[in-house]
C-alpha positions, 0 to 999 in steps of 0.5 A: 752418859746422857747430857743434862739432867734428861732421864733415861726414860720418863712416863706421861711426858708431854708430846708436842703437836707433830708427826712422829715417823718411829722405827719399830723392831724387824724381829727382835722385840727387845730391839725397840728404842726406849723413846720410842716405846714413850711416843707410841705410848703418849701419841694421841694416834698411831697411823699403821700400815696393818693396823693387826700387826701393830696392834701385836707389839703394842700389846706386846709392849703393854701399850693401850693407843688408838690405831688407824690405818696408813697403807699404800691405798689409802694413803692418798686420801687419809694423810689430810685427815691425819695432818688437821688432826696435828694442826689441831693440835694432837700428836700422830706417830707413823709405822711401818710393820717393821724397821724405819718407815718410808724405807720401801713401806708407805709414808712419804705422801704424809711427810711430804704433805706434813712439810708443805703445810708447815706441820712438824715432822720429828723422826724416832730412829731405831731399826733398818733391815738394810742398814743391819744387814750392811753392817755384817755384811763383810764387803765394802760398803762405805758408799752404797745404793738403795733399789728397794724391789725389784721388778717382778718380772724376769725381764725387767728385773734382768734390765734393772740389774743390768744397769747397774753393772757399772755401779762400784758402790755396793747395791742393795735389794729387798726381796720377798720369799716367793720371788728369792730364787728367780731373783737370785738365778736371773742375778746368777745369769748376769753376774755369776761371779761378783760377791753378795750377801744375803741376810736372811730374817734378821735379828729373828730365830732363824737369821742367816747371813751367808756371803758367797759369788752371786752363783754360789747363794743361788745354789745355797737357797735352791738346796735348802727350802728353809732358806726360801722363807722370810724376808731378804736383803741382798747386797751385791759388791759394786764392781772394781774395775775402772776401765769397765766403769769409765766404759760403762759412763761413756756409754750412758751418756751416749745411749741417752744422746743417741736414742733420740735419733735412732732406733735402739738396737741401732744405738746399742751396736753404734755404743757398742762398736765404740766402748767394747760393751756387748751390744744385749747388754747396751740395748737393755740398758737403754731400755731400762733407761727410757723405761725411767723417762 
């Protein structure tokens, strides 16, 4: 049931002046949202982040929109342009090459800007690669958190894990196929063990969702090259032991205390000493910390 007299789906309908952020298909074409079909069709300006890839789905969709590009390198001095334009007032929709913008994809100087001049920013939901792989994942996942990618270096990938050991809330990653193996086995390195999920190319032809011991998705990926390929979100189960966590919250607190003081690997073996955590994984940690700071 739709509430009032709305209609299920209307063409021409008149778009007020705002930033439209749309979610668009993963995979899937049919999985776009019928509304959003309307505002990509109505806007007076689609702000891609490739302008190619978009200009597929709306061919696909039989959508004729000026196009103009939004990517990580021109956002900065693009997104005022694109806010006179609504100010003046046109209607601009903002895409990602897939799923819900802003997640991991560029945007966020444009909405951040729309809100502090005043312009309306007006969201389109549909699809996310992070929220459809949680959703068949099978583990527990009523609270979770986002990471995004990680580093793509070995060593400070392995530090970004490593300090959320403690984490009890499921954490997922994005990741890229050229990385997927050496992500995988610096994970297998340090959490053998605990369960994940790995979704694979969702909602497309070769979907996989495979969930298994962190040690074991390795050697699943590493034996078959077709599993390389595509896109990635991985979720890895938070840890359910208590003791570890209070461990772990008293160490942070006091790897943040000490490390103005002390050198860090002093700081790791003093926290160390104390909570019973091993003295690699604190000094890490606190790298991994001062890094962020």
């Amino acid at each position: 049931m739709f509430a009032g007299n709305m209609p299920f789906y209307s063409e021409g309908f008149i778009l007020e002046s705002a930033l439209y952020v749309v979610a668009t298909p993963i995979g899937n074409l049919k999985d776009i949202t019928l509304r959003a079909i309307e505002v990509l069709a109505d806007v007076d300006l689609i702000a891609a982040e490739d302008t190619r890839h978009t200009g597929r789905l709306l061919e696909a969709l039989d959508i004729r929109a000026k196009l103009v590009s939004l990517h990580e390198h021109n956002e900065r001095e693009r997104s005022q342009s694109l806010l006179d334009r609504i100010i003046s007032g046109e209607s601009v929709a903002l895409v990602s090459d897939a799923g819900t913008p802003l997640i991991s994809d560029p945007g966020s100087r444009l909405v951040q800007s729309a809100h502090d001049q005043g312009v309306r920013v007006i969201p389109v939901p549909g699809p996310s690669a992070l929220v459809a792989a949680l959703s068949v994942s099978g583990l527990e996942c009523s609270k979770f958190v986002f990471e995004g990618f990680l580093p793509a270096k070995s060593g400070a990938r392995k530090a970004c894990i490593e300090a959320l050991l403690p984490e009890r809330r499921a954490v997922i990653y994005y990741e890229s196929p050229h990385r997927i193996v050496d992500t995988l086995a610096d994970m297998a390195e340090i959490i053998p063990n605990r369960r994940m999920v790995l979704a694979r190319e969702l909602t497309k032809t070769f979907e996989t969702v495979f969930r298994a011991e962190v040690g074991e998705v390795l050697d699943f990926v590493t034996a078959d090259t077709n599993q390389q390929k595509g896109e990635f979100v991985l979720i890895v189960e938070g840890t359910k032991d208590q003791g570890q966590e209070e461990a772990w919250e008293l160490a942070g607190r006091m790897l943040k205390r000490l490390a103005d003081e002390l050198p860090p690997k002093q700081v790791a073996g003093i926290v160390s000493d104390i909570t019973g955590i091993k003295k690699n994984e604190l000094y890490q940690s606190l790298l991994s910390i001062q890094k962020k700071n």
